[in-house]
Structure formats: structure tokens, C-alpha cells
C-alpha positions in Angstrom: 0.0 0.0 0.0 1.4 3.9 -0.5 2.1 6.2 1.8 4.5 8.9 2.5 8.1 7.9 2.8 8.8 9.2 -0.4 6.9 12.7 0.1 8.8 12.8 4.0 12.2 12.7 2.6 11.7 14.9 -0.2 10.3 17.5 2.4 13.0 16.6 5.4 15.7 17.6 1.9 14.1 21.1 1.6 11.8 20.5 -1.2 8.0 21.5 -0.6 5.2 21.0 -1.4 5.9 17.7 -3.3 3.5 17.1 -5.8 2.8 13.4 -7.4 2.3 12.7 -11.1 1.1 9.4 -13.3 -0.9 9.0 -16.5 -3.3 6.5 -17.9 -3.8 5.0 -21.2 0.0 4.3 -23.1 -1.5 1.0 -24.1 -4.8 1.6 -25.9 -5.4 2.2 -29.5 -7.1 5.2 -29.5 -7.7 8.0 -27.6 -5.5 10.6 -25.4 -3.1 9.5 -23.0 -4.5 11.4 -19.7 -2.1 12.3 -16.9 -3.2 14.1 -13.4 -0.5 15.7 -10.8 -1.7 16.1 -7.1 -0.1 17.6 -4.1 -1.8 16.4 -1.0 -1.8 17.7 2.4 1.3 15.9 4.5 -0.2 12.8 5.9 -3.9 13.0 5.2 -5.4 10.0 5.1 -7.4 8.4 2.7 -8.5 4.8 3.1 -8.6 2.3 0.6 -6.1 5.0 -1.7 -4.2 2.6 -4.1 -2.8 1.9 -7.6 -5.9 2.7 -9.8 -5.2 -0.5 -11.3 -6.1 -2.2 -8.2 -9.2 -1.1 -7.3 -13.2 -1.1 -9.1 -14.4 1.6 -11.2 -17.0 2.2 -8.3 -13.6 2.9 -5.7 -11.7 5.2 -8.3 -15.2 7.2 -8.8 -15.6 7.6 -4.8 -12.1 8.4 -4.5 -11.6 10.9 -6.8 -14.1 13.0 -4.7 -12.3 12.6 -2.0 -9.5 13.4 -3.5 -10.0 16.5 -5.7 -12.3 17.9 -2.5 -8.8 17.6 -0.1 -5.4 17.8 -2.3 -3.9 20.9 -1.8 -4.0 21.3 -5.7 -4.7 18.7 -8.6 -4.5 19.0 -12.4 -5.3 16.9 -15.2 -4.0 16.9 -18.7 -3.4 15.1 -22.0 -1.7 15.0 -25.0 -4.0 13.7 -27.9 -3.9 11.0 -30.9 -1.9 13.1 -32.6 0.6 14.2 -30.3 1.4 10.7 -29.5 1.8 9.8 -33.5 4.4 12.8 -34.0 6.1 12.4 -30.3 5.8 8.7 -29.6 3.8 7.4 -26.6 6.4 7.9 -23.9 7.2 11.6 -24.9 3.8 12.3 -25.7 3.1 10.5 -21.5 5.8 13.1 -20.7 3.9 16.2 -22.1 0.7 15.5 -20.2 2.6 15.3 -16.8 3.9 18.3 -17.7 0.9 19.9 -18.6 -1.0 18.5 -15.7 2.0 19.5 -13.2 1.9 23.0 -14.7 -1.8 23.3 -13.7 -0.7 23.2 -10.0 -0.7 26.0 -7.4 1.1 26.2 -5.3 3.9 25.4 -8.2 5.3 21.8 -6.4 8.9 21.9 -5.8 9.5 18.3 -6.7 7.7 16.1 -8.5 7.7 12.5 -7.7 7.1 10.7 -11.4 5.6 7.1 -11.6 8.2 4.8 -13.5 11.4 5.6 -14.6 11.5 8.7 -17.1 11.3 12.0 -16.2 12.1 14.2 -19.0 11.5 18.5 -19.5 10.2 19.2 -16.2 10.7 22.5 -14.9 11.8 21.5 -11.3 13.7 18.7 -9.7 11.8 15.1 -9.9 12.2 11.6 -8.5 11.3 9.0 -10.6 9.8 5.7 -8.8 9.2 2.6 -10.5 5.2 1.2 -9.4 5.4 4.3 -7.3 1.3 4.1 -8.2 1.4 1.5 -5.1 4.2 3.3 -3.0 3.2 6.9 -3.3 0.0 8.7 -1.8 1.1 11.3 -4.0 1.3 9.3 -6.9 -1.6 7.2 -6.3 -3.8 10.1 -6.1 -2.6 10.8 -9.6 -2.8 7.8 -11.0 -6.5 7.5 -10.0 -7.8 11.0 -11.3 -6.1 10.3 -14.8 -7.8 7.0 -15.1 -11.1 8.4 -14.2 -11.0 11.2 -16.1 -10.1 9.3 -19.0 -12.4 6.9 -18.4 -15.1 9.4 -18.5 -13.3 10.8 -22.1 -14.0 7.3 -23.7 -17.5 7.0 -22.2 -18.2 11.0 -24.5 -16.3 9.3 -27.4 -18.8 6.2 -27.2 -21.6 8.8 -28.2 -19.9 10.1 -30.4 -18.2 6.9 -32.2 -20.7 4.4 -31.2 -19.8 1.7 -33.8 -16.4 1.5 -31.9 -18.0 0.5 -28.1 -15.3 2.8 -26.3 -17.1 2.7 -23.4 -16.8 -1.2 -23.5 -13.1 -1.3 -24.4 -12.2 2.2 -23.3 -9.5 2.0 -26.4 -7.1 -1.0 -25.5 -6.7 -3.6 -28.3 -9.4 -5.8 -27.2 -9.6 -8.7 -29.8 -13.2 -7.5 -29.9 -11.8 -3.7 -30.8 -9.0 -4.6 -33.2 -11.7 -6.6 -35.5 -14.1 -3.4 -35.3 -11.0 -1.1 -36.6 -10.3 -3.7 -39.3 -13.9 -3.6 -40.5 -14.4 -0.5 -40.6 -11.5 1.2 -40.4 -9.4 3.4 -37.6 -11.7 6.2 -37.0 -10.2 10.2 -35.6 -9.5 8.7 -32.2 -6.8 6.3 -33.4 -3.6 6.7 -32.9 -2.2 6.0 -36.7 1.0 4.7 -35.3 -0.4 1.9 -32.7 -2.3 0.2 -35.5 0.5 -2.0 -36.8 -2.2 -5.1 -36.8 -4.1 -3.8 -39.9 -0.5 -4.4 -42.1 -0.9 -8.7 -40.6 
């Protein structure tokens, strides 16, 4: 489970507030990749606050309240379809922490970054592999950027409905990847993750 080591020493080595950052959605096929920063207050506690991964769609819902009602600041951000076919997926992950970590005020004066990049931020970072399920910080992220773009595909659905986003939510479900292939990618895909259509 997370908690704070990682947000204690960055504050006992002079830097504060510390702010976490994660993204969601590098895998799917279409779609933004979403990425939320959050600086919560030191030590407030939030039960059942985990990896988004690891919890229901019900628990990220109920904890995003709780979270957006009591970080000290939170931002979410994304770089599109686009972005991610000129920049590649990991760049393009890079630009919407940035973006979301530029929302924040107070500005956070380290970043603690879930894996193990941590490229063009504007102020010192700490990179921390799974640190989605050792950070509170980072957990916190990593649950508002799933939600939110969880909610993003669940708009796209009524918009595309012949692609069943809100099923899928993007990812190359066998059940997506023969949709595209019938009828085509559609202005959500991301060109460059659609290698599959060339087999």
C-alpha cells in the first residue's frame, strides 16, 4: 500500500510541497493518454487509496471526490492522438505530466514521477518505478487520470458508437482490433499503434 516515505524525505531535503504525477492510457489504440499531478496535504489519510489498477471503477469514482475535495491542488491533462503519433507514446506520457504539473498552485517543488522517465520538467523530480502502489502522491494521480479518461471514452462512445469505447475504453481488445479492421481506424486512433491492420 502507498504512503508517504517518499513525500517525507523529499520534504525533510528542503523541497515542498511535493507534488505526485502518473498517466493512464500508453496501451490503448485510441484515444489521449490522460495524466493528473496532485499535491496532498502531508499525511492525510485516505482509506482504501491505491494503484488505480487495483481497485473497481466504483472505488476510483468515490475516490476521486475525496481526492479532488482535499489535495492541496490537482490537475489533469493530456496529449491527444496526434501528439502521440508525431512524439511517440512515452514523450507524448511526458507532455501531459507536464501539462497536468503545470496546472498546480502552489507550483510543487519536486515532482515524484511514476516509472522511470522523467524528462523536460521545470523543477527537480524523483522518478519511482510502481510508485502508483508506494506513493500517496502518486496514487492520487494515478487515480484521477484514469477516471477522467475513463469518463473521455464514455463521450467518445456517443460520439463513435460503432467503436463500443465505453466497453473497451480503447485498449486492443480482440473485440476492438476486428471493429477497426472492419471498418477502419476512425479520428481517435492513434495511426502509429495500429501495426495489426499491415498482418
Amino acid at each position: 500500500m502507498p504512503d508517504y516515505s517518499f513525500e517525507h524525505s523529499a520534504i525533510d531535503a528542503g523541497f515542498s510541497p511535493v507534488a505526485g504525477t502518473d498517466e493512464a492510457g500508453r496501451g490503448p489504440l485510441a484515444g489521449p493518454v490522460y495524466a493528473a499531478a496532485v499535491i496532498l496535504p502531508p499525511d492525510l489519510d485516505i482509506p482504501g487509496l491505491n494503484d488505480s489498477k487495483k481497485l473497481s471503477e466504483k472505488k476510483r469514482e468515490a475516490l476521486y471526490r475525496v481526492i479532488t475535495e482535499k489535495a492541496v491542488s490537482w490537475g489533469i491533462a493530456f496529449a491527444d492522438a496526434g501528439e502521440i503519433d508525431e512524439l511517440n507514446i512515452l514523450n507524448a506520457s511526458q507532455l501531459a505530466m507536464r501539462r497536468a504539473v503545470a496546472m498546480l498552485s502552489p507550483a510543487p517543488a519536486m515532482v515524484l514521477v511514476d516509472g522511470n522517465v522523467a524528462r523536460g520538467f521545470s523543477m527537480p523530480t524523483k522518478t519511482i518505478v510502481k510508485g502508483d502502489a508506494l506513493s500517496m502522491s502518486v496514487a492520487a494521480a494515478s487515480i484521477l487520470a484514469k477516471v477522467a479518461r475513463d469518463r473521455y471514452c464514455l463521450e467518445m462512445d456517443r460520439l463513435y458508437p460503432a467503436y463500443q469505447f465505453a466497453k473497451h475504453k480503447g485498449y486492443p481488445t480482440a473485440e476492438h482490433m476486428e471493429i477497426v479492421r472492419k471498418l477502419g481506424p476512425c479520428p481517435l486512433h492513434r495511426k502509429t499503434f495500429l501495426n495489426f491492420l499491415d498482418k
